[in-house]
C-alpha positions, 0 to 999 in steps of 0.5 A: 433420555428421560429416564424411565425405567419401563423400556424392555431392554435386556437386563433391565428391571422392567425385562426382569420382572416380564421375564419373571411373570412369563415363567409363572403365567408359563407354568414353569414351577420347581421340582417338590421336596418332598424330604428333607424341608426343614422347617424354619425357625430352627428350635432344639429339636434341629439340633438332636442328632438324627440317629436319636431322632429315628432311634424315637420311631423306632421305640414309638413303633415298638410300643405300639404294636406290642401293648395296642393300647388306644390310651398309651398311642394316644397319649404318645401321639398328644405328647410328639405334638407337645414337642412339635410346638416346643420346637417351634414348629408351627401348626401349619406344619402338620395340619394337611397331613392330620386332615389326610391321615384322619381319613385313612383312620375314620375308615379304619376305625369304622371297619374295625367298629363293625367287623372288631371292636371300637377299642381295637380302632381306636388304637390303630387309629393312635399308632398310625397318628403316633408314627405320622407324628414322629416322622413329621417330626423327624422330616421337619428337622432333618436335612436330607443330607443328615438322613443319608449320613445316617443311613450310610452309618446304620449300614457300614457294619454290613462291609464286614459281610462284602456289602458295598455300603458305598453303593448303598448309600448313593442307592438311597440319595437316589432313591430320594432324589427320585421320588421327588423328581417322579412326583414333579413329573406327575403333577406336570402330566397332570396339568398337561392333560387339563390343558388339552381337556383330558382331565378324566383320562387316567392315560392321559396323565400317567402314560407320559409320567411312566415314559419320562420316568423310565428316561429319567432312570436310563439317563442316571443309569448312563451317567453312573457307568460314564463316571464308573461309579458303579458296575 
C-alpha cells in the first residue's frame, strides 16, 4: 500500500471532493433565501426587538407621504444609511439593491419632470430610497423566525373576533417559504431553457416554473390535511 491518498474509493477524501465538484459542474445549487439572511457581523442594530424595528417603517412611511418633502425623505434616507454602517453592515450589502431601485427611481423622476415637477420627483425618488433602506435594514438584521413571531403578536388580537391567529401565523411562514422556493424554481426553468437553447422563449422558462409550483402547492396542501393541521 503506498499510501496515496488519490484512490477513488467511497469515503475517501479524493471521492469526496470528486463527488463535491460533480454536484457544482451538475448545477445542483441551494434554494435562495431571499428573507431572513441576516447579515454577519452582528452589530446593536440585531439586537433592537424587531417590532421596534417595523414599528420605524411604519413612521418612515408615515412621514413621507404625509409632508412629500425631497429634503426630509432625503435626509431619512442618508440618516437609515448612517445606521446601516454603525451596525455594522457593509456596503456590499445595499449596493445592488441601490443600482436596482435607482432605475425604477430615474424613471419616476423623469416622468414626473415632464408630466409634474422636479420637486414633486425628487421626493418620490427619496420615499422610495427611504422605505428601500429601512426594510434593508429590517431584512439584514432579522431572522425569519423574529419576523413570524412578530407577526403572530401583531395579529393575536384578531382571536377576540373568532380569527384563528394560529392558521394565520403558519399561513405567513408558508408564504415565506414559498416565494424563496418558487424563485428557486425560476431560476432552475431558466438555466434549463439556456441548455437546450431556448434562452428567448418565455414558455420555455415560465411554463415548467408554474407547473412545479402548482405541485409544489398541492404537496404542502396534502401534507397540511395528513397532519390535520388545518381544515
Amino acid at each position: 500500500m503506498n499510501g496515496n491518498p488519490t484512490v477513488g474509493a467511497a469515503g475517501s477524501p479524493s471521492a469526496g471532493g470528486a463527488g463535491v465538484t460533480w454536484r457544482k459542474n451538475a448545477g445542483i445549487r441551494p434554494r435562495p433565501q431571499l428573507f431572513g439572511k441576516v447579515a454577519a457581523p452582528r452589530g446593536w442594530l440585531h439586537r433592537v426587538p424587531t417590532g421596534v424595528k417595523l414599528g420605524l417603517i411604519a413612521a418612515i412611511g408615515v412621514v413621507a407621504l404625509i409632508f412629500r418633502d425631497p429634503v426630509i425623505n432625503w435626509s431619512m434616507f442618508a440618516v437609515l444609511v448612517i445606521i446601516g454602517f454603525t451596525a455594522r453592515l457593509r456596503l456590499k450589502y445595499f449596493l445592488r439593491t441601490w443600482l436596482y431601485v435607482a432605475v425604477l427611481v430615474t424613471i419616476v423622476m423623469t416622468l414626473q419632470y415632464f408630466f409634474g415637477s422636479l420637486q414633486s420627483g425628487l421626493a418620490v425618488g427619496g420615499t422610495v430610497f427611504a422605505c428601500v433602506q429601512a426594510a434593508l435594514l429590517l431584512t439584514l438584521t432579522t431572522s425569519v423566525a423574529q419576523l413570524l413571531d412578530t407577526f403572530t403578536v401583531i395579529v393575536s388580537p384578531l382571536r377576540f373576533v373568532g380569527a384563528n391567529t394560529e392558521a394565520i401565523a403558519l399561513t405567513a411562514s408558508l408564504m415565506v417559504r414559498a416565494i424563496s422556493h418558487i424563485s428557486g424554481l425560476l431560476g432552475e426553468a431558466e438555466r434549463a431553457a439556456r441548455a437546450r437553447g431556448l434562452d428567448s422563449s418565455i414558455k420555455a422558462r415560465v411554463v415548467p416554473a408554474i407547473l412545479r409550483s402548482v405541485k409544489y402547492a398541492q404537496d404542502t396542501g396534502r401534507a397540511l390535511d395528513a397532519r390535520g393541521i388545518v381544515d
